[in-house]
N, C-alpha and C positions, 0 to 999 in steps of 0.2 A: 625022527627028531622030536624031540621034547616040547610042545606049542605052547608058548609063552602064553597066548588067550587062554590057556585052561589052566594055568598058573597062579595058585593062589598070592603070589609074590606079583603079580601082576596089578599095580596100582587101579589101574581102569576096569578090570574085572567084572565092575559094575554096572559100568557104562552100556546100555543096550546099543551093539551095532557101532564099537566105539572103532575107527581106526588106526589107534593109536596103543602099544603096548608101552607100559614104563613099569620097566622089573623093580621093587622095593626091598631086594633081599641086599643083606650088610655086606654080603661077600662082593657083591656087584657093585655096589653104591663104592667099596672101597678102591676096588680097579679103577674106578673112575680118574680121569687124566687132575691135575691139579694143578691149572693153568695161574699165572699172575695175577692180580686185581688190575681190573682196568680193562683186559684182555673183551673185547667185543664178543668171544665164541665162548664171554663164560657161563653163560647159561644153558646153551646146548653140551657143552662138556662136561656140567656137572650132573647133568641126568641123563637116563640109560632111555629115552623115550626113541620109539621108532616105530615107523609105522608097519602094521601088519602084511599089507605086502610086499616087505622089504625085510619079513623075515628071515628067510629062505637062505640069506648070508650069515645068520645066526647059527652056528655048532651045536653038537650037542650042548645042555646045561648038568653041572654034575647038583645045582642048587633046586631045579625044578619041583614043585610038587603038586600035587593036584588038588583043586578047589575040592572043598567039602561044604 
């Protein structure tokens, strides 16, 4: 499996020890659900953030790629 922590698409990347992965690639952000306005879950629906061990239910990525 492809680990979103070593993911240059990985917002947090940077974050020393960050527990939190949020993928920034366009393919992803566009999946994203597109809920009402109003809608109370619209801020966790509009970003792909998850925490890293709770990756494990993550599939392969066919967008992954490795930090350089």
């Amino acid at each position: 499996m492809s680990d979103c922590r070593t993911c240059k698409h990985n917002a947090y990347r940077d974050i020393k020890d960050c527990e939190w992965v949020c993928c920034a690639h366009p393919v992803t952000i566009a999946k994203a659900p597109r809920p009402e306005a109003g809608d109370p879950s619209w801020v966790n629906a509009m970003t792909a953030d998850i925490r890293a061990s709770e990756m494990d239910r993550v599939g392969e990525c066919s967008t992954w790629e490795p930090m350089q």
